[in-house]
ROTOR-736315 format. One record per atom (N, C-alpha, C, O, CB): residue in one letter; residue number from 1; x, y, z; atom name. Coordinates in nm, 3 decimals, padded with zeros to 5 digits. Last residue first. Glycine has a CB too. Layout:
N
NODE/a/NUM/X/Y/Z/CA
...
END
This chain:
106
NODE/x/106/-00.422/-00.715/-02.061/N
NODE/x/106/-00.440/-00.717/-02.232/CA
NODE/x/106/-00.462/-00.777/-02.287/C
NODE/x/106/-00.468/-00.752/-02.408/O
NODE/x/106/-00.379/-00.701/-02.306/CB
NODE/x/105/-00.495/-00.609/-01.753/N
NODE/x/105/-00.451/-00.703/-01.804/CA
NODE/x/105/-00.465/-00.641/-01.964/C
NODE/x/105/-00.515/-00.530/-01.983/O
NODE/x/105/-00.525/-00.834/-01.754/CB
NODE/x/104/-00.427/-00.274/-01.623/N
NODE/x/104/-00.558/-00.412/-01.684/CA
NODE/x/104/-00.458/-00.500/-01.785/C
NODE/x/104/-00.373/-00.462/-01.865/O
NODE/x/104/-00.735/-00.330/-01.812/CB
NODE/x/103/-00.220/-00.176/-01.309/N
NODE/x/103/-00.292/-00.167/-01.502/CA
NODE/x/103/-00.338/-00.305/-01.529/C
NODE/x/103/-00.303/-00.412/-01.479/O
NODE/x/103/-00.153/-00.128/-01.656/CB
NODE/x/102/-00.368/-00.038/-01.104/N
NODE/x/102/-00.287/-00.146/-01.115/CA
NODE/x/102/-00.333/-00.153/-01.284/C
NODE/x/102/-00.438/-00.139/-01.347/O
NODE/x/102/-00.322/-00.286/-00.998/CB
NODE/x/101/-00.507/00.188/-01.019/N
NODE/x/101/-00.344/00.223/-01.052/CA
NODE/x/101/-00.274/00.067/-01.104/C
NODE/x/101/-00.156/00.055/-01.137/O
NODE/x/101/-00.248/00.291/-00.881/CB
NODE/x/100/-00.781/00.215/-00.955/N
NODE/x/100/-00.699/00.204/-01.067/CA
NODE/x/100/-00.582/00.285/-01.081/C
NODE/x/100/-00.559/00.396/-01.130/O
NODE/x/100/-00.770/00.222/-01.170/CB
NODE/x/99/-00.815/00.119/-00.691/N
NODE/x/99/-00.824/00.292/-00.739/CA
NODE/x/99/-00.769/00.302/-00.833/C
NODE/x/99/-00.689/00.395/-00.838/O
NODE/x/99/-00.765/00.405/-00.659/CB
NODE/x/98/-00.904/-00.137/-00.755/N
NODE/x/98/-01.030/-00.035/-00.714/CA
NODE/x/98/-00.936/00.070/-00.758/C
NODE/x/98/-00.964/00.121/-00.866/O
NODE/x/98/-01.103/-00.024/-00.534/CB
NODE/x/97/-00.653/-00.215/-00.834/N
NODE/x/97/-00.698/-00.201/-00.918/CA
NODE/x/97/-00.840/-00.144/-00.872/C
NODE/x/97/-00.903/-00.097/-00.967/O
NODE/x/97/-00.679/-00.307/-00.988/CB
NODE/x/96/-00.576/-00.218/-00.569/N
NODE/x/96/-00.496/-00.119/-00.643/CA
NODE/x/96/-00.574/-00.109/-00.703/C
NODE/x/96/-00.629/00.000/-00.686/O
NODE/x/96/-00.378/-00.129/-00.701/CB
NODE/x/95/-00.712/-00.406/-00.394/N
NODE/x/95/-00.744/-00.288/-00.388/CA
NODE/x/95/-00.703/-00.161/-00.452/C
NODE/x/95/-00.745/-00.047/-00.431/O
NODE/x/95/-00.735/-00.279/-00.298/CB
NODE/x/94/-00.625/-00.673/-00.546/N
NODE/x/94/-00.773/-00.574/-00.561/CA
NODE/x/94/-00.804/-00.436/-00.512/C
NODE/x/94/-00.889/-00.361/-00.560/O
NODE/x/94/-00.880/-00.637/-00.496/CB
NODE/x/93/-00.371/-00.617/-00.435/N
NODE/x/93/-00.389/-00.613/-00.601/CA
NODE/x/93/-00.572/-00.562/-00.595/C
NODE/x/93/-00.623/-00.455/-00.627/O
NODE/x/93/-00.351/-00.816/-00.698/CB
NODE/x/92/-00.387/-00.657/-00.232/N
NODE/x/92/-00.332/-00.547/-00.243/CA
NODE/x/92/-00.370/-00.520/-00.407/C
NODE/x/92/-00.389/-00.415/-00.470/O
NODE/x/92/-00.177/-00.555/-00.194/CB
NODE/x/91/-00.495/-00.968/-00.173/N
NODE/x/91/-00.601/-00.816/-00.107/CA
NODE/x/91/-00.507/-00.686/-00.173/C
NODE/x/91/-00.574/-00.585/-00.159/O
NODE/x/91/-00.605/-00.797/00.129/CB
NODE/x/90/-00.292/-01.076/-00.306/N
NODE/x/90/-00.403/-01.081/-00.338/CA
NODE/x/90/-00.506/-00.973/-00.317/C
NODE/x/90/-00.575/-00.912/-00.398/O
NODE/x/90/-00.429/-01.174/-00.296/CB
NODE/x/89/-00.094/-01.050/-00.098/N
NODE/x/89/-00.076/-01.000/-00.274/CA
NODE/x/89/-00.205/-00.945/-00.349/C
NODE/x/89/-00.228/-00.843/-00.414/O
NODE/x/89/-00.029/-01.142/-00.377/CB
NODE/x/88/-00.183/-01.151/00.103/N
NODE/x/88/-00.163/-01.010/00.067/CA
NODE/x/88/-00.101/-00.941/-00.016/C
NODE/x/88/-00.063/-00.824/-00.020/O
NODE/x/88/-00.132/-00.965/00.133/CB
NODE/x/87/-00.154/-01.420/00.013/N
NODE/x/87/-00.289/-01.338/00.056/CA
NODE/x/87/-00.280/-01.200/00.056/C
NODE/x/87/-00.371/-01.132/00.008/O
NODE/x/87/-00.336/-01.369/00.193/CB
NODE/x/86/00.103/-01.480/-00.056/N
NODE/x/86/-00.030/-01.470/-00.137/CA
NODE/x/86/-00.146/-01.381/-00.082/C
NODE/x/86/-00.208/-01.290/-00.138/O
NODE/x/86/-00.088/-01.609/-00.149/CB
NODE/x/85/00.221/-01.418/00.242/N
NODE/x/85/00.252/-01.323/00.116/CA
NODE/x/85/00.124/-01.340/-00.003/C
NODE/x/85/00.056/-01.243/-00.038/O
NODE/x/85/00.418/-01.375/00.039/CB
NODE/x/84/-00.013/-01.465/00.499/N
NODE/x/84/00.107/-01.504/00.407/CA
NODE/x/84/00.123/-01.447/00.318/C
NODE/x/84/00.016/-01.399/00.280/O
NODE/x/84/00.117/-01.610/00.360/CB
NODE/x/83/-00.148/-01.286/00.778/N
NODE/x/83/-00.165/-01.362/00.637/CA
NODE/x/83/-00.024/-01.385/00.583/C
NODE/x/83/00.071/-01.321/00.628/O
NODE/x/83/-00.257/-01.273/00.522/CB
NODE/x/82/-00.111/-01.258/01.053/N
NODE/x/82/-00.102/-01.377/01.038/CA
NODE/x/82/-00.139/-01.423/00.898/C
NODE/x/82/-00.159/-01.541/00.871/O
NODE/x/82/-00.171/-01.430/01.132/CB
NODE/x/81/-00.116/-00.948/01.011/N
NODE/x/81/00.022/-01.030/01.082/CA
NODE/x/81/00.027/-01.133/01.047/C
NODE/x/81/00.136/-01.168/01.000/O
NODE/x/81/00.039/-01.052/01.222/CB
NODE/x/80/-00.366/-00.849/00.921/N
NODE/x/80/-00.206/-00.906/00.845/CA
NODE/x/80/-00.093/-00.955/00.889/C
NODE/x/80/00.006/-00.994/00.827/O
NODE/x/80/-00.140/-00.820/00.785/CB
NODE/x/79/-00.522/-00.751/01.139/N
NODE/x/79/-00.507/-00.913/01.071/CA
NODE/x/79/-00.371/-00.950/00.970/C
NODE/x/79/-00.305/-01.053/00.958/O
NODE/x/79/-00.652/-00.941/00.962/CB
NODE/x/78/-00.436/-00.518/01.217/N
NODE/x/78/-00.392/-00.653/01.271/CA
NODE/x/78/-00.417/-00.765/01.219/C
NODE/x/78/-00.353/-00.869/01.240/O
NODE/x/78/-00.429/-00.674/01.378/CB
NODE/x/77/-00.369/-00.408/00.842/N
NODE/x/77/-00.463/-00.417/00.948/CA
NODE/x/77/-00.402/-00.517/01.055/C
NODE/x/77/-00.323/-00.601/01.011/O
NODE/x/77/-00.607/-00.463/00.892/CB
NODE/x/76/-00.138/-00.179/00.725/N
NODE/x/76/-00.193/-00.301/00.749/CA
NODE/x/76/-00.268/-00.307/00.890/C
NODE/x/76/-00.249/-00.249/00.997/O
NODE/x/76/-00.083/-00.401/00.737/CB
NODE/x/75/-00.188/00.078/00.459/N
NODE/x/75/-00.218/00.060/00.615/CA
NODE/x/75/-00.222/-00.082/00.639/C
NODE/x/75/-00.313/-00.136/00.576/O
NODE/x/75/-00.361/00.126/00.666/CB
NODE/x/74/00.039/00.252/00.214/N
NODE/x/74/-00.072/00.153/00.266/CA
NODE/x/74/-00.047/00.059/00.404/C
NODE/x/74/00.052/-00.003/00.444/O
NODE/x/74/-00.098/00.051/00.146/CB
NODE/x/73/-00.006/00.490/-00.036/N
NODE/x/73/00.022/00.464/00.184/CA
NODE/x/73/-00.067/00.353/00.190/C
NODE/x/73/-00.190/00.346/00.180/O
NODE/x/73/-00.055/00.626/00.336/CB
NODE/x/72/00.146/00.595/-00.304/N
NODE/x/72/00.045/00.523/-00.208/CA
NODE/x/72/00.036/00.500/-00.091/C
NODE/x/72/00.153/00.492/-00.054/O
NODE/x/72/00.029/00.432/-00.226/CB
NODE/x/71/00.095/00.823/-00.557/N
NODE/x/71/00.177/00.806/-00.424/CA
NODE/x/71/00.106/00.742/-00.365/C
NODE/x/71/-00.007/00.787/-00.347/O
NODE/x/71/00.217/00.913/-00.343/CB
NODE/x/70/00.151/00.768/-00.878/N
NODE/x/70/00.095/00.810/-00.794/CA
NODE/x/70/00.159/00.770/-00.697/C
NODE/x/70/00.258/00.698/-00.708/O
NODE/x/70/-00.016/00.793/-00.797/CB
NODE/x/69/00.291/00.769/-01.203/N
NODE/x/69/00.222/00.889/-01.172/CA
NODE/x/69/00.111/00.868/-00.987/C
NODE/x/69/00.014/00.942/-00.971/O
NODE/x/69/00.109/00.912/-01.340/CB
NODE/x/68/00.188/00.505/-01.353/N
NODE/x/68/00.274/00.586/-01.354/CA
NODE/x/68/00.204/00.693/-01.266/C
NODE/x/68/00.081/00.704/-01.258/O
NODE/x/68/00.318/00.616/-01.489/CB
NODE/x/67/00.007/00.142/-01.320/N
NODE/x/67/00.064/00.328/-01.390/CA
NODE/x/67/00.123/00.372/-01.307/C
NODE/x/67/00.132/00.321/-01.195/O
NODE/x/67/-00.044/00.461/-01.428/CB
NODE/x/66/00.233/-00.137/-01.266/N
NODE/x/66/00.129/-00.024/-01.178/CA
NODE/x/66/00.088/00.090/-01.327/C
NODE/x/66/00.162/00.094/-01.426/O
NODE/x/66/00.250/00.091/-01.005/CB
NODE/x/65/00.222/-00.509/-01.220/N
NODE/x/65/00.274/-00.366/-01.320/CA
NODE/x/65/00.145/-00.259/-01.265/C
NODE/x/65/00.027/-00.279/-01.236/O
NODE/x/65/00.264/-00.400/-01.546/CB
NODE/x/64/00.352/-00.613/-00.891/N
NODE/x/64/00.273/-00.583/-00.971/CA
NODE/x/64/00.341/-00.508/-01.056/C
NODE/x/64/00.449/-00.452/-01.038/O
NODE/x/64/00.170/-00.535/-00.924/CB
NODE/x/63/00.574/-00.624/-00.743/N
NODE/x/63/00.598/-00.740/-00.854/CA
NODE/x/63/00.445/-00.734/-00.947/C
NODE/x/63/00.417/-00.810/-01.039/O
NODE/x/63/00.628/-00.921/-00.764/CB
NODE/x/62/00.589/-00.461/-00.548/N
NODE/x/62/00.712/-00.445/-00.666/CA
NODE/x/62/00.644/-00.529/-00.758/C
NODE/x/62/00.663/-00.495/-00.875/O
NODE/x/62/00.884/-00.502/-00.629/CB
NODE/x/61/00.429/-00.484/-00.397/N
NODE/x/61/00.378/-00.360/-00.450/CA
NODE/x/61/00.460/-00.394/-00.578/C
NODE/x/61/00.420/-00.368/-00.692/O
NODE/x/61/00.409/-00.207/-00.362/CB
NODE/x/60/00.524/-00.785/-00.265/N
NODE/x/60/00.393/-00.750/-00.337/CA
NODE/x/60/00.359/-00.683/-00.474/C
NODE/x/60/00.312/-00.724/-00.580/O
NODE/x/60/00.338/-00.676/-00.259/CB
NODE/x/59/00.755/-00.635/-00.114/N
NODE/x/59/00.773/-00.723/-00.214/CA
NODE/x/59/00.639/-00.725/-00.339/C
NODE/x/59/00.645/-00.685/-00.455/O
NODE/x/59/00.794/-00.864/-00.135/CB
NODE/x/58/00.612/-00.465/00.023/N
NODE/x/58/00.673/-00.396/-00.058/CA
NODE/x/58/00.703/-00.437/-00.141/C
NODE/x/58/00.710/-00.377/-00.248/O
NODE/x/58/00.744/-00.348/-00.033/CB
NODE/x/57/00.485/-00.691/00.172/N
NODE/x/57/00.394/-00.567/00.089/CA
NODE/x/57/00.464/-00.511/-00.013/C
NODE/x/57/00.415/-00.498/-00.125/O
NODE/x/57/00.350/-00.439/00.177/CB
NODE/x/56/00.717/-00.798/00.301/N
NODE/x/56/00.600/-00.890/00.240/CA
NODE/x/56/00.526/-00.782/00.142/C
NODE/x/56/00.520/-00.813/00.023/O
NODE/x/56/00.482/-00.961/00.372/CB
NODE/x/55/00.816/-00.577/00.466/N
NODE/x/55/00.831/-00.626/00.332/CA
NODE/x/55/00.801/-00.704/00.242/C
NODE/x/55/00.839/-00.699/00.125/O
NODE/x/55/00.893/-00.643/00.319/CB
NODE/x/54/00.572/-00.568/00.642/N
NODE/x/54/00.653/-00.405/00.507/CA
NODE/x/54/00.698/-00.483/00.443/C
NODE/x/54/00.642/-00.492/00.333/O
NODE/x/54/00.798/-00.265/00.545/CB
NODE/x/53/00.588/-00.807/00.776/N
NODE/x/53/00.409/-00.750/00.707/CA
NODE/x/53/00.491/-00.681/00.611/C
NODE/x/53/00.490/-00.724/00.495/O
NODE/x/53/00.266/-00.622/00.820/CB
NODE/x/52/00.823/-00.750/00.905/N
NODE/x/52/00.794/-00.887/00.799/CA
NODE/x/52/00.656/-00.844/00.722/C
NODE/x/52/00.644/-00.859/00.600/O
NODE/x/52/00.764/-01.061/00.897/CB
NODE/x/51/00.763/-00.541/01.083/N
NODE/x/51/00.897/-00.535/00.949/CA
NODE/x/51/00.880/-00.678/00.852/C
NODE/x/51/00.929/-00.691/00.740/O
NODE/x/51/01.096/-00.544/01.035/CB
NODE/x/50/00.601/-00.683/01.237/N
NODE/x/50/00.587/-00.513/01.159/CA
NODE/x/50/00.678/-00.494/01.030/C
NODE/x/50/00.660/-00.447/00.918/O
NODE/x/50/00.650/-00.374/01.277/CB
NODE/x/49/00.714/-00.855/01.387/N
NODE/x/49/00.632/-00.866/01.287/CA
NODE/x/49/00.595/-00.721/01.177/C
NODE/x/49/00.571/-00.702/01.057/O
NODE/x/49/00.513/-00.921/01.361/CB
NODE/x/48/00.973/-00.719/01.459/N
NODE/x/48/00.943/-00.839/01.375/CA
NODE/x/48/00.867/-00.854/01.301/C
NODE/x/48/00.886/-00.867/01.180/O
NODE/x/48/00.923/-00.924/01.418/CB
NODE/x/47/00.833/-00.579/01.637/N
NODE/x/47/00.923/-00.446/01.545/CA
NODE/x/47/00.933/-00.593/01.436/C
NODE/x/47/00.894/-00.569/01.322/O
NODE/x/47/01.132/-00.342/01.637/CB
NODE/x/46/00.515/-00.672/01.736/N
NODE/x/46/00.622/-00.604/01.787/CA
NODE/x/46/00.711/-00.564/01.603/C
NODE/x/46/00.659/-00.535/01.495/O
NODE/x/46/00.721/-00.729/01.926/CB
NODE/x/45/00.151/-00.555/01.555/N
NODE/x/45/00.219/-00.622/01.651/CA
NODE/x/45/00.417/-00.601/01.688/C
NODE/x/45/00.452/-00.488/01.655/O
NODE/x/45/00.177/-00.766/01.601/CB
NODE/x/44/-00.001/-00.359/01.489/N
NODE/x/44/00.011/-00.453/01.389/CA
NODE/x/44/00.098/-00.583/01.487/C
NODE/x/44/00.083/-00.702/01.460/O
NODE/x/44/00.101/-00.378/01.241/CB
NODE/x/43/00.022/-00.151/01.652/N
NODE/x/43/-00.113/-00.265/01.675/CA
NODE/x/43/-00.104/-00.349/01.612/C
NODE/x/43/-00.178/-00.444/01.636/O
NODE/x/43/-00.247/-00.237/01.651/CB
NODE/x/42/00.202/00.028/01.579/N
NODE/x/42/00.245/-00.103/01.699/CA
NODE/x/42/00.122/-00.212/01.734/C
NODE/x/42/00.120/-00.311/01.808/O
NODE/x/42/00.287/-00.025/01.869/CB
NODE/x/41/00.157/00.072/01.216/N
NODE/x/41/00.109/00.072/01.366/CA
NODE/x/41/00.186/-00.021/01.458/C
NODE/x/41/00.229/-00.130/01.421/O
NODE/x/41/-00.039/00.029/01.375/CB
NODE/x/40/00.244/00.100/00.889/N
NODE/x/40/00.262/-00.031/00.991/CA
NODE/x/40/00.263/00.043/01.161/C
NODE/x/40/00.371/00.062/01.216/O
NODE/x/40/00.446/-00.129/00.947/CB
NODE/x/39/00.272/00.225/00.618/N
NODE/x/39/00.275/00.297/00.785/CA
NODE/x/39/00.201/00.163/00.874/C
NODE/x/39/00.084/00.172/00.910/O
NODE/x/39/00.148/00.484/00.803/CB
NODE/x/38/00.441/00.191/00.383/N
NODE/x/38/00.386/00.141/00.465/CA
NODE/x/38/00.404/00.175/00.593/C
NODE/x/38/00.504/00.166/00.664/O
NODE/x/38/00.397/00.045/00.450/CB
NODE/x/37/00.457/00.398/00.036/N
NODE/x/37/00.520/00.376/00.169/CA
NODE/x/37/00.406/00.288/00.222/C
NODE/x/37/00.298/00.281/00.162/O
NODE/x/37/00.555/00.519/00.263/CB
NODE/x/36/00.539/00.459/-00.301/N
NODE/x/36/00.517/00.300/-00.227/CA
NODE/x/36/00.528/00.379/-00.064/C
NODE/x/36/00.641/00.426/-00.050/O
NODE/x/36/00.683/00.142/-00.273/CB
NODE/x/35/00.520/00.608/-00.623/N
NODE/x/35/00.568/00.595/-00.481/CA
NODE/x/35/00.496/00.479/-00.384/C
NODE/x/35/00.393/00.423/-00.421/O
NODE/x/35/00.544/00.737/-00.415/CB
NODE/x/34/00.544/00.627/-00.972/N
NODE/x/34/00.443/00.577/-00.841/CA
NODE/x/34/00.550/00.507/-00.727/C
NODE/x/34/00.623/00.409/-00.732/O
NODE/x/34/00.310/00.438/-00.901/CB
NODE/x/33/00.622/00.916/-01.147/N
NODE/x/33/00.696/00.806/-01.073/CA
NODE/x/33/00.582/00.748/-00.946/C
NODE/x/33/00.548/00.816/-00.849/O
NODE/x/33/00.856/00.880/-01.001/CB
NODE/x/32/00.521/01.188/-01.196/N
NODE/x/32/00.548/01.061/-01.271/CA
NODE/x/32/00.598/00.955/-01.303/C
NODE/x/32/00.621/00.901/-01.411/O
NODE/x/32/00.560/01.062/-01.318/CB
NODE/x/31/00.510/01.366/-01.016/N
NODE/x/31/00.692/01.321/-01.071/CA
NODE/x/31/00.673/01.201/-01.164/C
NODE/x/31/00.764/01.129/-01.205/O
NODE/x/31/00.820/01.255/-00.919/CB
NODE/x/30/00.290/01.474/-00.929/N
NODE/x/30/00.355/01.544/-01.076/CA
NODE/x/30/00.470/01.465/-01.081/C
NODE/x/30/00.546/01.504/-01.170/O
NODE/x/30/00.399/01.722/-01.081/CB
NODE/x/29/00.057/01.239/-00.806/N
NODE/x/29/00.167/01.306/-00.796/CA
NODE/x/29/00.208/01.356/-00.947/C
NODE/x/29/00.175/01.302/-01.052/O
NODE/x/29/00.269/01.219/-00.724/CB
NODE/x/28/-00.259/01.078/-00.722/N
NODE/x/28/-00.175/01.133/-00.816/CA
NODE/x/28/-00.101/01.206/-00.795/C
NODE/x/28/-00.160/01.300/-00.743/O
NODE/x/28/-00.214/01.176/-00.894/CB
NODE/x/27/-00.314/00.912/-00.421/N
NODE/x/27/-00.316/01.038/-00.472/CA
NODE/x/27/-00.228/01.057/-00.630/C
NODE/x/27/-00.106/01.040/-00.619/O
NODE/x/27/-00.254/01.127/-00.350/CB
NODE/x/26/-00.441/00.662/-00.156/N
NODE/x/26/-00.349/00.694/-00.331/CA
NODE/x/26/-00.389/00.822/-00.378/C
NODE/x/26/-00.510/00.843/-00.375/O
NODE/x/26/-00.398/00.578/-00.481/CB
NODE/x/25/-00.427/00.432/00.063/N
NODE/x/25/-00.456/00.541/00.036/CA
NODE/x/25/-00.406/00.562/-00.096/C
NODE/x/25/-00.328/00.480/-00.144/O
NODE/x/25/-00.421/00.622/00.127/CB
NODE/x/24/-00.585/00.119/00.172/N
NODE/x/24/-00.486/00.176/00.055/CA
NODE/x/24/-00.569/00.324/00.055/C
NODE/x/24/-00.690/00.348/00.050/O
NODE/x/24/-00.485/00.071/-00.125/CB
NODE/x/23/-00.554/-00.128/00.402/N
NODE/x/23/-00.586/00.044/00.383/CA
NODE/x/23/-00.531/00.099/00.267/C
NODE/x/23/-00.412/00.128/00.274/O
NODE/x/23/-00.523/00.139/00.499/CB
NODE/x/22/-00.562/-00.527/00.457/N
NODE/x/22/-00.512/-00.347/00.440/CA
NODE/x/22/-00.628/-00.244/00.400/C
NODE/x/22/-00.747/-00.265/00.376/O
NODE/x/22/-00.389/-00.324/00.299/CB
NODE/x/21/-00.754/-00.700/00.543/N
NODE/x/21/-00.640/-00.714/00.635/CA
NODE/x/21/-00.526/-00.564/00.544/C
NODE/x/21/-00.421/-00.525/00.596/O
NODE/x/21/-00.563/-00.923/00.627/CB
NODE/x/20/-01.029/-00.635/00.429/N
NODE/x/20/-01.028/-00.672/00.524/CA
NODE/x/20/-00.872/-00.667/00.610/C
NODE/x/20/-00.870/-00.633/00.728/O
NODE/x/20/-01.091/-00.781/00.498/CB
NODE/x/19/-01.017/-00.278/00.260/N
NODE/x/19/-01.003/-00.423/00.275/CA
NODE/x/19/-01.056/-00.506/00.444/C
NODE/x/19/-01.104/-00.449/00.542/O
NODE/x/19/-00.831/-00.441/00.244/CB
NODE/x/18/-01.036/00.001/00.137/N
NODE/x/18/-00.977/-00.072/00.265/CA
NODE/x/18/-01.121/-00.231/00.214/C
NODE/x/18/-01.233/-00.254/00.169/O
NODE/x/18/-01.007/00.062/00.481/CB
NODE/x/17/-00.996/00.295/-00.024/N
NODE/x/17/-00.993/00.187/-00.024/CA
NODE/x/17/-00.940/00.120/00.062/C
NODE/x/17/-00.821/00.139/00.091/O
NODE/x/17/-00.967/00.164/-00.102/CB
NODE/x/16/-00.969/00.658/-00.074/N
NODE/x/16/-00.863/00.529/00.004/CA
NODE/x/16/-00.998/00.466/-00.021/C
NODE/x/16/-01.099/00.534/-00.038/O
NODE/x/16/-00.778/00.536/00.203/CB
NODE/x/15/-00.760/00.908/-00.243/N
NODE/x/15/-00.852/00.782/-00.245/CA
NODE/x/15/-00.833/00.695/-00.097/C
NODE/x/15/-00.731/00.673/-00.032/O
NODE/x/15/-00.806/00.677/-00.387/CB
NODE/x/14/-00.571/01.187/-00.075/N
NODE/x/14/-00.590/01.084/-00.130/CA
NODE/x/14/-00.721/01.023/-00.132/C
NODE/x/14/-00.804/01.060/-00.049/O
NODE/x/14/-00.511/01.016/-00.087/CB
NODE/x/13/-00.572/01.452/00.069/N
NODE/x/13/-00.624/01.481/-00.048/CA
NODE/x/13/-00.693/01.338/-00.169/C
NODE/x/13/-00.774/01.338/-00.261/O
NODE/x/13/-00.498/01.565/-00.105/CB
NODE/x/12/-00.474/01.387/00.312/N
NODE/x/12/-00.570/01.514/00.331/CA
NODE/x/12/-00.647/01.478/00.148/C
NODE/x/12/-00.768/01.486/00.127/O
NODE/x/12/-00.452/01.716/00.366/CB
NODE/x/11/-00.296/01.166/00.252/N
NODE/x/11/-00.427/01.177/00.346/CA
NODE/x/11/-00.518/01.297/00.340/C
NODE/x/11/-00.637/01.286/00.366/O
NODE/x/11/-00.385/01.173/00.489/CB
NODE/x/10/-00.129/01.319/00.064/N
NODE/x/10/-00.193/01.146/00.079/CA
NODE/x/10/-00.294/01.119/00.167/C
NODE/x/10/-00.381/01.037/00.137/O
NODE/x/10/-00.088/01.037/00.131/CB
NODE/x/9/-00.025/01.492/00.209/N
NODE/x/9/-00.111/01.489/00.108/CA
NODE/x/9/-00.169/01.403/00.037/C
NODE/x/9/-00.257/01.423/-00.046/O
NODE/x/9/-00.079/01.534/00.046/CB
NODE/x/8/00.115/01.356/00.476/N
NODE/x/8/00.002/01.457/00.441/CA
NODE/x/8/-00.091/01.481/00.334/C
NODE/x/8/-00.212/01.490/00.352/O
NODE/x/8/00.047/01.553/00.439/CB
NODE/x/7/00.312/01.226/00.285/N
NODE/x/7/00.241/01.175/00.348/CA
NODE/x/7/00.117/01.270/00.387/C
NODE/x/7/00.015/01.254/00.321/O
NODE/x/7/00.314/01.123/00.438/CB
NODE/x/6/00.475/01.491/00.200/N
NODE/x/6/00.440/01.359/00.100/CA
NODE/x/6/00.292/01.304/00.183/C
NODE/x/6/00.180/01.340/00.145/O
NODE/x/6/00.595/01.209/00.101/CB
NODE/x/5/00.522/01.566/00.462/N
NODE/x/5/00.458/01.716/00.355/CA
NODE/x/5/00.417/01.558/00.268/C
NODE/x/5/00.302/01.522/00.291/O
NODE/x/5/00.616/01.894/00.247/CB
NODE/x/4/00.685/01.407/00.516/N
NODE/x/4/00.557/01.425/00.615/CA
NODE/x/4/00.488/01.511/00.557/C
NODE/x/4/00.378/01.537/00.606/O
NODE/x/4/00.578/01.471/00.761/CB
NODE/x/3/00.892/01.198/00.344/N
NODE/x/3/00.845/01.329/00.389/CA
NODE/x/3/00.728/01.346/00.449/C
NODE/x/3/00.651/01.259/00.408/O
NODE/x/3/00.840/01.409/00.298/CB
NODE/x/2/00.959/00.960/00.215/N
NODE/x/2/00.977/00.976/00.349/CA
NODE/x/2/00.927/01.119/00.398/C
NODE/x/2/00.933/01.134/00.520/O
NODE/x/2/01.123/00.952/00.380/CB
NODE/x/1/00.840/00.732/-00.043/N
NODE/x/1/00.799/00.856/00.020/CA
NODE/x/1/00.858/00.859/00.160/C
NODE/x/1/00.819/00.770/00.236/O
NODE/x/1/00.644/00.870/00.022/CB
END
């Protein structure tokens, strides 16, 4: 998602679910394609750590199986600076599967 019309409606209209070290927002979309962004704050700490938290997450978002069909925004907290990729695998996965988008095991 790069659009501010995308993002907007993710907030005005999305779920959210929060954690201790993220924010998961989530809305169903018509493209039937699940979208990924991370809005990473300067509170999260400088442009390093900010960009190591996004792709630690994005890595994360990829290596779950999701459904189809939604747009997510997800917020890291200052505590995520100092978790490691497990851990915020871990907090991202429970919070997908609260807004069920992360599909159930079989």
């Amino acid at each position: 998602m790069r659009r501010r019309a995308d993002f907007d409606r993710v907030f005005r209209r999305g779920r959210h679910n929060s954690a201790r070290l993220l924010a998961v927002r989530s809305v169903a979309n018509e493209t039937g394609v699940t979208r990924l962004a991370v809005s990473a704050s300067k509170r999260l700490g400088n442009a390093v750590v900010r960009n190591r938290v996004r792709r630690r997450l994005k890595e994360a978002f990829r290596s779950l199986t999701l459904n189809d069909g939604f747009d997510v925004v997800i917020v890291p907290r200052p505590g995520a600076a100092k978790a490691d990729f497990w851990t915020l695998k871990g907090e991202l996965s429970l919070l997908l599967k609260r807004a069920r988008i992360l599909k159930e095991e079989e």
